[in-house]
N, C-alpha and C positions, 0 to 999 in steps of 0.2 A: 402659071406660077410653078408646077411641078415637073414643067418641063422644063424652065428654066434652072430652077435648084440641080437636076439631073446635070445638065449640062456644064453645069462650074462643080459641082461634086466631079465630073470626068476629068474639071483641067485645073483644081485647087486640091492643094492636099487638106484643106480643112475649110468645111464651110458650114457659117452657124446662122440662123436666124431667127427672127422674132419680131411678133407684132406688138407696138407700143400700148402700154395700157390705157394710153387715153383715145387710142381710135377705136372708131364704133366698129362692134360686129360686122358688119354688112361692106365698110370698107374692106378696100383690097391694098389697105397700106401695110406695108411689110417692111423692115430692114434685114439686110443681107452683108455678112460680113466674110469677105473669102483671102485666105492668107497661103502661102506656097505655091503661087505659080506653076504648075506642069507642063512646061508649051508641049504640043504635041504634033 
């Protein structure tokens, strides 16, 4: 997960996320929203 975030933080100019309130703790569901494309 934290390597992924790393990786579009390098190639988005802005990238936000968060875990929905209805998933449980122990899941690994997350949404990920990345806006400004940087190709590189």
């Amino acid at each position: 997960e934290r390597d992924l975030l790393l990786a579009m933080k390098r190639d988005f100019a802005t990238v936000r996320h968060a875990k929905p309130p209805a998933s449980r703790k122990e899941s690994s569901e997350l949404y990920v929203v990345a806006q400004g494309y940087r190709p590189g």
